[in-house]
DRENVOKE-678636 format. One record per residue: x, y, z of N, C-alpha, C, CB in turn; residue in three letters. Coordinates in pm, whole numbers, padded with zeros to 5 digits, always signed. Glycine has a CB too. Layout:
<sites>
XYZXYZXYZXYZALA...
</sites>
This chain:
<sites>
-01472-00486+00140-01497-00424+00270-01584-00300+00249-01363-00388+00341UNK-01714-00276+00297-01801-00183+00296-01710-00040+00335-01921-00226+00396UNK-01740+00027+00324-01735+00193+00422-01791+00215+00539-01802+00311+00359UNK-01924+00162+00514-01942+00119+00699-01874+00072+00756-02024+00040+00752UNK-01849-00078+00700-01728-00132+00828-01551-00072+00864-01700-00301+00783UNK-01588+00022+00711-01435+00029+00759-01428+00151+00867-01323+00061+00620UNK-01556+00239+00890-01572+00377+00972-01577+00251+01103-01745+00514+00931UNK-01612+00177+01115-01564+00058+01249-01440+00083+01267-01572-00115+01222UNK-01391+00022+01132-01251-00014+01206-01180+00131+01255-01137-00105+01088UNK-01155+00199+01114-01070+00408+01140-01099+00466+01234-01109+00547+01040UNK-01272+00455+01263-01361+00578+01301-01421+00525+01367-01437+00656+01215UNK-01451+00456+01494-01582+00448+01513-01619+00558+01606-01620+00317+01560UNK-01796+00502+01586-01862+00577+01647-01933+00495+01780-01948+00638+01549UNK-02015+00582+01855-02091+00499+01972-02144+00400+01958-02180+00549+02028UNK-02247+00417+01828-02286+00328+01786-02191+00195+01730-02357+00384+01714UNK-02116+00208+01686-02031+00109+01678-01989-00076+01779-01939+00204+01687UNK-01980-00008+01895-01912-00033+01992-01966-00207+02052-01935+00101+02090UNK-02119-00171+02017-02168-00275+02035-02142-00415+01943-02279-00235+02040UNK-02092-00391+01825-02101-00462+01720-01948-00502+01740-02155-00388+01585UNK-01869-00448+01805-01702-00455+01856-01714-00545+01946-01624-00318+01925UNK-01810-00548+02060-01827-00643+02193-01819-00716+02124-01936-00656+02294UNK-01943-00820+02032-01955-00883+01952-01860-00971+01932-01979-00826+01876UNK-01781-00897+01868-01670-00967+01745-01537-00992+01832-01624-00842+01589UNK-01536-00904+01951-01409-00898+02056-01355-01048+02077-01458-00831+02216UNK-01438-01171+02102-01378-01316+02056-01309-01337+01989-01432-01393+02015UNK-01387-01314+01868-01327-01331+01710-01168-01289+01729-01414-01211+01579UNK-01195-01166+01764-01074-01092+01724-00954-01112+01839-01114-00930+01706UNK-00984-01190+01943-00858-01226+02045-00809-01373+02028-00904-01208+02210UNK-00891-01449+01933-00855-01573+01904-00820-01534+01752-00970-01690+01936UNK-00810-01443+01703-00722-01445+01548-00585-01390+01628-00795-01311+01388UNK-00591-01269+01707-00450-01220+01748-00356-01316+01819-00464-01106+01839UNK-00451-01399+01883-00341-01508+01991-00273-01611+01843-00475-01653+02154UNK-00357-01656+01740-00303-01722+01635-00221-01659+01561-00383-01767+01564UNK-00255-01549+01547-00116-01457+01488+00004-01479+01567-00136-01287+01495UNK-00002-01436+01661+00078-01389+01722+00195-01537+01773-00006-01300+01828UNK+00122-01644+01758+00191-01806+01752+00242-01832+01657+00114-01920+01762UNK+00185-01801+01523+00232-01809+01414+00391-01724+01377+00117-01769+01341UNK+00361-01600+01440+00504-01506+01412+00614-01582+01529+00474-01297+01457UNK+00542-01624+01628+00679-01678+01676+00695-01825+01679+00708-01631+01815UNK+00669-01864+01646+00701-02007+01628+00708-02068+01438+00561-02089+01726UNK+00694-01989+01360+00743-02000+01253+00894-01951+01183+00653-01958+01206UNK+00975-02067+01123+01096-02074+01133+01149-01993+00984+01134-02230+01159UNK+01264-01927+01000+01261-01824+00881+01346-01884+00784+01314-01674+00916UNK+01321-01825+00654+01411-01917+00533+01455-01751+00501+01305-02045+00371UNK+01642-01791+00463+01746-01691+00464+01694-01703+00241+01964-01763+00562UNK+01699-01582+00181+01726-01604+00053+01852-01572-00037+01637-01554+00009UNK+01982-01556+00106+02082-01485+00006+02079-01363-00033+02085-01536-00103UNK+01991-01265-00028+01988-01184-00078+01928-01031+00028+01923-01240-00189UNK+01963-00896+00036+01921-00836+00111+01794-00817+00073+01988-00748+00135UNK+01707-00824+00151+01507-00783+00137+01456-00720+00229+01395-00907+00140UNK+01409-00618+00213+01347-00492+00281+01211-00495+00296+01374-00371+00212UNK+01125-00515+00396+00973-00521+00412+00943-00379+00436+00917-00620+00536UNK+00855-00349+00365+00784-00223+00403+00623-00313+00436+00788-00080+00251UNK+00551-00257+00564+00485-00322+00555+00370-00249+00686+00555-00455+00550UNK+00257-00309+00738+00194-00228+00858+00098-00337+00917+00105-00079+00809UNK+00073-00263+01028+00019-00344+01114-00184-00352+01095+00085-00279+01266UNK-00237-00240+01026-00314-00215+01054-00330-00276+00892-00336-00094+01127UNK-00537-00299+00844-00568-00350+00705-00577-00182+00644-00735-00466+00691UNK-00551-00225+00580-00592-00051+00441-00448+00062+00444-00788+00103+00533UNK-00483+00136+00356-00384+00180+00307-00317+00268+00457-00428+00264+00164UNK-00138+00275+00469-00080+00335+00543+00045+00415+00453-00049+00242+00652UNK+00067+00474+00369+00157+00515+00333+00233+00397+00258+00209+00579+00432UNK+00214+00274+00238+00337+00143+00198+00392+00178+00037+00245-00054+00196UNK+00240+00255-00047+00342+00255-00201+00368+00370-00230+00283+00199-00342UNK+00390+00489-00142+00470+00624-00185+00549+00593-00104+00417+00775-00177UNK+00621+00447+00019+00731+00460+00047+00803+00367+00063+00738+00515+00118UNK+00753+00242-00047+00817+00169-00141+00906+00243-00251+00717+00095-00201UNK+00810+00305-00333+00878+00414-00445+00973+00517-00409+00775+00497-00509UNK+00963+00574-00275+01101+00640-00257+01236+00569-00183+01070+00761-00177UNK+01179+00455-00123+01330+00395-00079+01359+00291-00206+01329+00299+00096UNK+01315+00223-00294+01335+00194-00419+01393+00320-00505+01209+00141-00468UNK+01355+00426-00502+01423+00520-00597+01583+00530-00582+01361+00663-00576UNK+01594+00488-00491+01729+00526-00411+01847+00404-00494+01705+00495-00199UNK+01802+00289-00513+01919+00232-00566+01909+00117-00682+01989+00180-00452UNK+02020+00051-00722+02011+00039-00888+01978-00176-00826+02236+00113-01023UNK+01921-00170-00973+01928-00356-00963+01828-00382-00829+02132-00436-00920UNK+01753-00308-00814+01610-00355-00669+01495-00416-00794+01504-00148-00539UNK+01434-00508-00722+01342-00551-00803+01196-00556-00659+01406-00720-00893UNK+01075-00522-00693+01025-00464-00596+00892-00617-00632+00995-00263-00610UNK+00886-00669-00535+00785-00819-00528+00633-00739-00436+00895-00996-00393UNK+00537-00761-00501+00424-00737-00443+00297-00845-00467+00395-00607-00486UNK+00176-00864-00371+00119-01023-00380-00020-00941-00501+00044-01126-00163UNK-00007-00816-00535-00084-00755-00673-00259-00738-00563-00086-00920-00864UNK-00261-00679-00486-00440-00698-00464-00524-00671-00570-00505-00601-00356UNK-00639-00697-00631-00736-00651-00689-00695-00688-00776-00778-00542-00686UNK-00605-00738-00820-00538-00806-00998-00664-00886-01046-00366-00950-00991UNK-00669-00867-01217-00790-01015-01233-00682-01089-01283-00954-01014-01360UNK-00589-01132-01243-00481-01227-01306-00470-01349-01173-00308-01128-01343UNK-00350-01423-01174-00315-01516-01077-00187-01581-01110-00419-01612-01060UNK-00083-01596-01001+00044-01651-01038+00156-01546-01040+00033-01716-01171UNK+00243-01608-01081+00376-01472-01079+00373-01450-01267+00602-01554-00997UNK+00350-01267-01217+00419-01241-01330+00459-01084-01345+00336-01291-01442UNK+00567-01056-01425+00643-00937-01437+00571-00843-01505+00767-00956-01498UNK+00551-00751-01414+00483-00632-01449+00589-00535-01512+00411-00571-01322UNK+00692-00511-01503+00790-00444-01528+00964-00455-01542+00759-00381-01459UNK+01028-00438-01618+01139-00481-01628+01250-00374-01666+01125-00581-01711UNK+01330-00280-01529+01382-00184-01527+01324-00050-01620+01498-00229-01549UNK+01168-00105-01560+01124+00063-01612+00986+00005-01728+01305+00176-01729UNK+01103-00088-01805+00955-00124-01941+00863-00219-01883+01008-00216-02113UNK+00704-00136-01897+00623-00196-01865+00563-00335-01985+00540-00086-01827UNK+00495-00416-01895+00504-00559-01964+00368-00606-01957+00608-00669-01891UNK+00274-00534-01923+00164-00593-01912+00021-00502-01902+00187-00673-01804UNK-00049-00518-01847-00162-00408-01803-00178-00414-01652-00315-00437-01875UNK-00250-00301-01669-00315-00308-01514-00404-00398-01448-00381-00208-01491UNK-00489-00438-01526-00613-00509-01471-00509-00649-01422-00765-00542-01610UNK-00421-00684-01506-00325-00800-01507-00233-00768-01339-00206-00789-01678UNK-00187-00647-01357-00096-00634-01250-00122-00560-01128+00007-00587-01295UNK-00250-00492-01113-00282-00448-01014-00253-00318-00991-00247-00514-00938UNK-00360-00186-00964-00308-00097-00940-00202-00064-00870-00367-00058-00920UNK-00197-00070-00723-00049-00044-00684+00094-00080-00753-00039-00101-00571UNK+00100-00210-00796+00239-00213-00859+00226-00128-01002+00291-00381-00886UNK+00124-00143-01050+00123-00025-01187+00182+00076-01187+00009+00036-01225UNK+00144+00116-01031+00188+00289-00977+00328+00276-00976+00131+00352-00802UNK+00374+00149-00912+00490+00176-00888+00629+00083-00995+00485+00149-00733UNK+00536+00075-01101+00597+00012-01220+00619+00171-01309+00476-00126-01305UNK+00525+00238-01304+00539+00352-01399+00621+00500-01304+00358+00389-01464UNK+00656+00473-01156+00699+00571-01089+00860+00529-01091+00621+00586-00946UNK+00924+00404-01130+01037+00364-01097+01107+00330-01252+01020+00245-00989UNK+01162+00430-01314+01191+00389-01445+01355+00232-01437+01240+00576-01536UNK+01392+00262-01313+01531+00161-01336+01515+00103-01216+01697+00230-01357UNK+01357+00053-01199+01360-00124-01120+01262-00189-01178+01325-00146-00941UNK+01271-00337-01117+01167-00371-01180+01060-00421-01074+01205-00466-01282UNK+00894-00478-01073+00864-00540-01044+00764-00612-01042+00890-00520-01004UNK+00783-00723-01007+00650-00904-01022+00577-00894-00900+00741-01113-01012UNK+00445-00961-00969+00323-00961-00858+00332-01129-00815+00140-00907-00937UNK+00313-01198-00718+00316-01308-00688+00226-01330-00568+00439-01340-00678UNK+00130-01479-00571+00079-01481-00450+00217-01544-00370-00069-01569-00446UNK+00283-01621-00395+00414-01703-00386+00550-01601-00372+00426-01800-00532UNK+00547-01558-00248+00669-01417-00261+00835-01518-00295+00684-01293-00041UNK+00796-01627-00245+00970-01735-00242+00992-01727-00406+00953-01969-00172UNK+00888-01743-00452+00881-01805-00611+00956-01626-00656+00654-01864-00696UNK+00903-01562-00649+00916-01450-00693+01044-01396-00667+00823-01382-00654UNK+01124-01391-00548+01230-01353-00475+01354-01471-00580+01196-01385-00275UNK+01299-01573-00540+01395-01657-00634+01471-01587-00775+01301-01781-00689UNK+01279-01560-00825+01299-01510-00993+01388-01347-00969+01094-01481-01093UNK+01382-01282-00881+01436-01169-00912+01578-01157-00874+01363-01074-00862UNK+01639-01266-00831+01814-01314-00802+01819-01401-00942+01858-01437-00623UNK+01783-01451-01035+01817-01510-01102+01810-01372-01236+01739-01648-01092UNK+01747-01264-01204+01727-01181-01285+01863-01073-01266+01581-01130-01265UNK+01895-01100-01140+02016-00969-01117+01966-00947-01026+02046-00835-01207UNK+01865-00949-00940+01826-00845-00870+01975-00798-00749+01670-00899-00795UNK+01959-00694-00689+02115-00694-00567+02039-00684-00422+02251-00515-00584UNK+01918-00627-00484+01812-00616-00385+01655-00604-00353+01840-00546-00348UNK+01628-00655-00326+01430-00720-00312+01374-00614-00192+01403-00948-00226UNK+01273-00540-00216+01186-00521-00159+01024-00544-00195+01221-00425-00135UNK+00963-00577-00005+00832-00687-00033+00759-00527+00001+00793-00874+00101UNK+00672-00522-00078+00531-00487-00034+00446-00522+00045+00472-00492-00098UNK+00412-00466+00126+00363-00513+00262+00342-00671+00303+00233-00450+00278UNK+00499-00676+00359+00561-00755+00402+00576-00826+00535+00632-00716+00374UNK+00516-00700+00649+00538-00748+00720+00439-00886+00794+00568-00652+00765UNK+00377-00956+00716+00324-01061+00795+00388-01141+00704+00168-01078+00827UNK+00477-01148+00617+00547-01265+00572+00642-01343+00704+00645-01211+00441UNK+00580-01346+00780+00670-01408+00860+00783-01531+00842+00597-01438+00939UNK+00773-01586+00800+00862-01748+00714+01007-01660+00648+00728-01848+00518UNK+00999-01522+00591+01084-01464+00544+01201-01403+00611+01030-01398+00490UNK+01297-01440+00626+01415-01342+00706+01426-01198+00597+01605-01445+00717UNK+01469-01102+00658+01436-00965+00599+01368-00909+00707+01349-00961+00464UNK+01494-00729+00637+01481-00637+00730+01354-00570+00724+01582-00553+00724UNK+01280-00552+00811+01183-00472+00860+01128-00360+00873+01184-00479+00919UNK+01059-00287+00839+01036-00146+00832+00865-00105+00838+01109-00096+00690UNK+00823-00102+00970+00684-00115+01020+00605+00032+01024+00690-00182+01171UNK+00482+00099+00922+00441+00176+00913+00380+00230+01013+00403+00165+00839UNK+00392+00332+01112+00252+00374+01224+00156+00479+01192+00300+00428+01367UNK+00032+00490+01155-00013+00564+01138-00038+00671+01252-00084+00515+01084UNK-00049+00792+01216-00092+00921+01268-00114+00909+01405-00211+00974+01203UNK-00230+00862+01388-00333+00805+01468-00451+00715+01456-00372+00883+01505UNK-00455+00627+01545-00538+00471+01576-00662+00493+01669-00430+00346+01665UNK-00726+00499+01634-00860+00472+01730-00912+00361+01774-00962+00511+01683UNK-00898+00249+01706-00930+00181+01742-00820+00027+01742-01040+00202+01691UNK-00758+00018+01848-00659-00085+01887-00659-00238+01836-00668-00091+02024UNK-00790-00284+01836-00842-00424+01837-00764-00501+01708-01019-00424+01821UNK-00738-00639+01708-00681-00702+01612-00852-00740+01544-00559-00835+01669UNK-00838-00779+01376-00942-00777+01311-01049-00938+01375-00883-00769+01140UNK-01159-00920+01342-01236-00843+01230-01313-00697+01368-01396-00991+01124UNK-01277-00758+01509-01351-00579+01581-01272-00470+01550-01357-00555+01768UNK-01168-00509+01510-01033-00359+01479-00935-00364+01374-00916-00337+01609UNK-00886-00315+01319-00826-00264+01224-00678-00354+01180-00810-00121+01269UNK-00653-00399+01332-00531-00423+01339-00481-00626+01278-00506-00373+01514UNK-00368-00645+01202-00350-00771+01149-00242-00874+01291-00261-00738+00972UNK-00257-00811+01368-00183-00898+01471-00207-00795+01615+00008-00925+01419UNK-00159-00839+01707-00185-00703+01852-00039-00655+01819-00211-00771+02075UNK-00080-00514+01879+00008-00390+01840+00112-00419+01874-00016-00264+01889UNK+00160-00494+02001+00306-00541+02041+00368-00585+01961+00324-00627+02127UNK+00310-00639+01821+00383-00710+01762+00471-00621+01643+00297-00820+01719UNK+00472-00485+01702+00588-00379+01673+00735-00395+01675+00576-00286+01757UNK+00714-00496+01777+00848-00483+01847+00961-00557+01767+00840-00544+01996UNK+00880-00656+01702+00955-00731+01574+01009-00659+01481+00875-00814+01496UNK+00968-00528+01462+00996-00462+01359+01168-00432+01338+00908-00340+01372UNK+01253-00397+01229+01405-00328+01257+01348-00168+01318+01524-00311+01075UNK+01231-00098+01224+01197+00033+01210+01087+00066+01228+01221+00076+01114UNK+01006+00121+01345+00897+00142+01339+00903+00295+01257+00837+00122+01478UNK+00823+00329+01185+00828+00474+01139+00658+00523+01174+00879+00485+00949UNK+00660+00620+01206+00483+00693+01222+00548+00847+01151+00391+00719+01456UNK+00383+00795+01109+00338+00910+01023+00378+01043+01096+00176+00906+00996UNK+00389+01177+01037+00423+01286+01112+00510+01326+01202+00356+01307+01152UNK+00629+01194+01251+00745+01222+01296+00815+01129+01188+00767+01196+01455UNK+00839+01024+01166+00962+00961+01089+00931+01009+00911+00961+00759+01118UNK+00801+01034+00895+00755+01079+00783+00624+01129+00752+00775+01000+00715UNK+00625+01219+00650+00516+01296+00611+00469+01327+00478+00533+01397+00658UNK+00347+01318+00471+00290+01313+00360+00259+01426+00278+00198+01257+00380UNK+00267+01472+00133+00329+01595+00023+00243+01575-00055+00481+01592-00051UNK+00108+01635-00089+00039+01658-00134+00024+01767-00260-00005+01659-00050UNK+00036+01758-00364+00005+01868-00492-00083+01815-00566+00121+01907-00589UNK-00111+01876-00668-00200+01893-00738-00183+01908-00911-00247+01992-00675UNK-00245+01819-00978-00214+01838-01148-00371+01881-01223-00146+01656-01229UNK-00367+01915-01295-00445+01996-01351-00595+02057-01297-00453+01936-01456UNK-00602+02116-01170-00723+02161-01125-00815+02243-01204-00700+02223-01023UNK-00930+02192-01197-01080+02264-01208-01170+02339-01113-01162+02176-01239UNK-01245+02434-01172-01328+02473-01095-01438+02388-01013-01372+02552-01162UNK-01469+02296-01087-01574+02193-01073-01525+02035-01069-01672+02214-01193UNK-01525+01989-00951-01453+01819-00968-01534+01766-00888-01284+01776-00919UNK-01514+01621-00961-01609+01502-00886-01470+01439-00799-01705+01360-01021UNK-01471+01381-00724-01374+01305-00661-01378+01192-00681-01367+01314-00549UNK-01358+01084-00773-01367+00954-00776-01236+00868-00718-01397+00926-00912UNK-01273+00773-00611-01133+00702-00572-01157+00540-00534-01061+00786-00429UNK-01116+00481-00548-01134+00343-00496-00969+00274-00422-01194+00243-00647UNK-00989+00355-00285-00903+00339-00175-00959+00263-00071-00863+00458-00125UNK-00859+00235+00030-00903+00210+00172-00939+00321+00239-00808+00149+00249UNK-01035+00298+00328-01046+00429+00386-01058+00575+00344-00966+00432+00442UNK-01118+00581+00222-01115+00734+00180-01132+00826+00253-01190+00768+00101UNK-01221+00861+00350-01198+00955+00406-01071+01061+00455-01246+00915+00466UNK-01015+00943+00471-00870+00997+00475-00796+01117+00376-00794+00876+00452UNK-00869+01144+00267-00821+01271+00190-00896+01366+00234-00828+01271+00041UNK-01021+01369+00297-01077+01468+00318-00965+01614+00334-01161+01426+00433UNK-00875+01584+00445-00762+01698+00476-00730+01770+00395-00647+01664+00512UNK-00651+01655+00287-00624+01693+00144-00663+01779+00038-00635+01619+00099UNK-00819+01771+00074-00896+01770-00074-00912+01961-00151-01096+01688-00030UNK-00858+01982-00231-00837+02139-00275-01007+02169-00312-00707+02165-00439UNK-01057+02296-00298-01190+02379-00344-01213+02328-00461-01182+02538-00359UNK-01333+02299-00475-01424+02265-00613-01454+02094-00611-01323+02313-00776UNK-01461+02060-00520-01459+01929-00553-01678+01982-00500-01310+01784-00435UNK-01726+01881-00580-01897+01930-00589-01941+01822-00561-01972+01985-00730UNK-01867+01714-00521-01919+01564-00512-01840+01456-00503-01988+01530-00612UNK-01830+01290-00413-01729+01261-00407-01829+01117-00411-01623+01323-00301UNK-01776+01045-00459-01756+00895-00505-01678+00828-00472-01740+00871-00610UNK-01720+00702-00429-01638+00627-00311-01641+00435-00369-01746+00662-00121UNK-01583+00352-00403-01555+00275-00452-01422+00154-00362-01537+00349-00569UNK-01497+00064-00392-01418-00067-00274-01294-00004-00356-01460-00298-00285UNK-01198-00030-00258-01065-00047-00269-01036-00153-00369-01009-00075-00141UNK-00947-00104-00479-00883-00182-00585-00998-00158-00683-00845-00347-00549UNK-01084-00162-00673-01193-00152-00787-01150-00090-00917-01312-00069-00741UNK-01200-00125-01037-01189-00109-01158-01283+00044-01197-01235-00252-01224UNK-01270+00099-01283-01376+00204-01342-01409+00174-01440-01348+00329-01361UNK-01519+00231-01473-01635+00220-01619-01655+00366-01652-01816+00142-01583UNK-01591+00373-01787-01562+00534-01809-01660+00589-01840-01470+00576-01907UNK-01813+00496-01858-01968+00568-01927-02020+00609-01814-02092+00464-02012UNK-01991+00498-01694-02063+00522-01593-01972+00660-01526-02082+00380-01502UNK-01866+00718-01534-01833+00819-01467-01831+00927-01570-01714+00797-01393UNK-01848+00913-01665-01910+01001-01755-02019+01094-01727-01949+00934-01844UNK-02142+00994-01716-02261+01023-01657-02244+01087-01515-02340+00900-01654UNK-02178+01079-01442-02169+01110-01304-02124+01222-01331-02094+01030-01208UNK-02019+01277-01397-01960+01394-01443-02122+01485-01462-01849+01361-01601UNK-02188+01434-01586-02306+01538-01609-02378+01534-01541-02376+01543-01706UNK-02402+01445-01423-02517+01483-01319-02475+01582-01213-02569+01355-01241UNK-02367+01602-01175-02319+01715-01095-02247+01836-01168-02226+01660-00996UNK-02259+01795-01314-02198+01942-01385-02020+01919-01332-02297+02129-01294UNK-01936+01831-01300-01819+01813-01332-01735+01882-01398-01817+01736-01371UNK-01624+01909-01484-01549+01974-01559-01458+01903-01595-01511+02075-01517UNK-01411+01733-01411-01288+01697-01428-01321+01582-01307-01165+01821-01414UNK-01274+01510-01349-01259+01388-01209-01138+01399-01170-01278+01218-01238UNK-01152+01438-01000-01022+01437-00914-00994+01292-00890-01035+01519-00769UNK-00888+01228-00915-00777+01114-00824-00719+01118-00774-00711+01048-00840UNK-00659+01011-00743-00521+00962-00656-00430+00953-00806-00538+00772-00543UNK-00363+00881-00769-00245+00822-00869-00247+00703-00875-00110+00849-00841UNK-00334+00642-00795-00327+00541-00742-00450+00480-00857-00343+00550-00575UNK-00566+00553-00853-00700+00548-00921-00627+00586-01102-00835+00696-00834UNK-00570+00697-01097-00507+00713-01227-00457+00623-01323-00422+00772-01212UNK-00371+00538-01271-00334+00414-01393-00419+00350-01422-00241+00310-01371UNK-00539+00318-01332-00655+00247-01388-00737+00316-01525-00757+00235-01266UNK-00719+00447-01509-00817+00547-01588-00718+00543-01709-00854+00720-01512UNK-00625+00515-01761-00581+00548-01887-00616+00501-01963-00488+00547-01912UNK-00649+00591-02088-00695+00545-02244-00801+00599-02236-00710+00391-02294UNK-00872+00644-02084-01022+00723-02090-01021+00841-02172-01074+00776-01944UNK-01105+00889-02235-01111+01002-02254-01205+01121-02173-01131+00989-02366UNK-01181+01077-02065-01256+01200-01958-01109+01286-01881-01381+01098-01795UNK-01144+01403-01896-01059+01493-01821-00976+01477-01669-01144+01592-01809UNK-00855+01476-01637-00875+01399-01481-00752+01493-01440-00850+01187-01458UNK-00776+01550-01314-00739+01659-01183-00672+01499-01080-00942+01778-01086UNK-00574+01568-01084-00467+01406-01005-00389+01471-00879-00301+01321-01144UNK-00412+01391-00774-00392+01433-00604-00250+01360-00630-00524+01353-00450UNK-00146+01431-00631+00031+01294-00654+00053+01329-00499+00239+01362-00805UNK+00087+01231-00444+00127+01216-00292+00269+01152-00286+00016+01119-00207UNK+00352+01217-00247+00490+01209-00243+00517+01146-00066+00561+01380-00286UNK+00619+01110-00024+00613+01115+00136+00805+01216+00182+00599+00882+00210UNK+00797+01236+00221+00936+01314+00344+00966+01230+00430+00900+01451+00449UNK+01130+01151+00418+01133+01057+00493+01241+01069+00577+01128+00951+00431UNK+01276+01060+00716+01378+01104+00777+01500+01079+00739+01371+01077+00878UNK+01631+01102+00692+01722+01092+00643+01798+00932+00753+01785+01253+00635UNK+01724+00945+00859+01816+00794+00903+01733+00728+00908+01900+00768+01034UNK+01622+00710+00813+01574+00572+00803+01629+00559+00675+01414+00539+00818UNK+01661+00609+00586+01757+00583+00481+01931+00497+00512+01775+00738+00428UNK+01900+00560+00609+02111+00535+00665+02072+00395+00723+02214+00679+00844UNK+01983+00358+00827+02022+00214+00846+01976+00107+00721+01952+00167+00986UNK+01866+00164+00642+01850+00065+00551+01977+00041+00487+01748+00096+00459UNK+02069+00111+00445+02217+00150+00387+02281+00062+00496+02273+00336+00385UNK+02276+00047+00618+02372-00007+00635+02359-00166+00669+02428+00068+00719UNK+02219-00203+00672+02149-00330+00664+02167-00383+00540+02010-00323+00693UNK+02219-00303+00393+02217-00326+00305+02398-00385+00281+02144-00214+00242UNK+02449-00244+00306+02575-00291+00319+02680-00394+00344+02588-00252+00360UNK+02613-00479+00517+02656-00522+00592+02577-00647+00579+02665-00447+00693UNK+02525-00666+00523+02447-00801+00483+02520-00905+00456+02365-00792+00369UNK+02648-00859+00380+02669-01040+00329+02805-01025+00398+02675-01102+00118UNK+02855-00946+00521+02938-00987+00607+02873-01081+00724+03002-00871+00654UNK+02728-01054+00728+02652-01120+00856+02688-01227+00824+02497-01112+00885UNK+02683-01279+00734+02665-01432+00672+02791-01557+00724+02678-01413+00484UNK
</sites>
């Protein structure tokens, strides 16, 4: 997905709008198929409690700093994700209560992040979430959470629907942002939005006077808010993308660098580099009762039965 298109989908502008008319077909005959699909597809129970963290909109919403903190919370979770940007294919275990089992390029940045942020869970990348869910009850698991989950529709499991901040642009894809029409909230157990159910915690590890910003996110712009003094230049890279440590080498000496700023997200990709790196760790603040019903969805699970 370009940066142009994605300032369509986040941001648009006037210019935009026309290229939205356009696609406005497209995009009311994918939402009406969505939206048939979520209800008229029949759910398979796995025995086991499973927690979707998941959103309505494409690109990043908060899903793996709040995977990693409602996973931090309890023992025997094994955390299933479909791996984007992996050069691998199939199910396989990235992590196993903490010991990592593989690489990144294999397992995909996000679960990397959240293979090396969770020392006592584990978790497998799968395009096949059944296959995977299976494997992590046969492993012990007590409890499964999906990585953006919520269009697994076929899956019974509790719900927990991300809202961002703010939406500009409503439309289901490819004129708007959105993976189904917004009503389809209502499915959710939990809607949470940004800045009331939770908030985002921003610090900082080893700052320089002089930083390049290198990131390969959705939507980067989105740190702009974020971003601490000295950054002299910023580099922008498809989402999931890999790095080439000569080529940001060089980028370092063409702007006189000191340090490449990241995510954490960009970070597991970069290890073994030997270039200097200034790391953005983004934590989230999560309301204490979206903790309590997951607890009690958790609890009360195998009395439903």
């Amino acid at each position: 997905m370009t940066h142009a298109y994605e300032q369509m989908l986040f941001a648009p502008k006037w210019y935009h709008y026309l290229t939205i008319l356009v696609l406005l077909p497209l995009s009311l005959i994918y939402g009406i198929f969505m939206f048939l699909r979520r209800v008229l597809t029949p759910k398979k129970s796995f025995d086991i409690p499973i927690v979707s963290i998941g959103n309505l909109i494409v690109g990043g919403s908060g899903k793996t700093p709040f995977v990693i903190a409602l996973a931090s919370k309890y023992k025997d979770v094994t955390i299933i994700s479909r791996g984007y940007g992996r050069k691998s294919k199939g199910l396989l275990k990235v992590s196993q209560k903490g010991e990592i089992l593989t690489s990144v390029e294999e397992s995909g940045d996000e679960p990397m992040l959240m293979a090396h942020s969770l020392p006592n869970a584990s978790v497998i990348v799968s395009e096949d979430r059944h296959k995977a869910i299976k494997l992590a009850k046969e492993e012990g698991a007590k409890l499964v959470i999906l990585d953006d989950g919520f269009n697994r529709v076929e899956i019974e499991k509790y719900e927990i629907l991300l809202k961002p901040e703010m939406i500009r642009n409503h439309l289901p894809f490819p004129a708007g942002p959105f993976r189904e029409f917004g009503f389809a909230e209502k499915y959710a157990d939990i809607v949470a939005k940004e800045g009331e159910d939770f908030v985002r915690k921003v610090s900082f590890k080893d700052l320089m006077p002089k930083m390049l910003l290198v990131t390969a996110i959705s939507n980067p712009h989105r740190l702009d808010r974020y971003l601490p003094e000295g950054v002299v230049q910023k580099v922008y890279l498809e989402d999931h993308a890999y790095f080439e440590e000569e080529e940001l080498q060089r980028l370092m000496k063409e702007c006189g660098a000191q340090s490449l700023l990241v995510t954490q997200k960009d970070a597991v990709k970069m290890q073994g580099f030997k270039l200097p790196l200034s790391i953005m760790k983004l934590k989230l603040e999560i309301k204490n009762e979206i903790f309590t019903q997951v607890d009690v969805y958790i609890k009360g699970y195998g009395h439903e039965k």
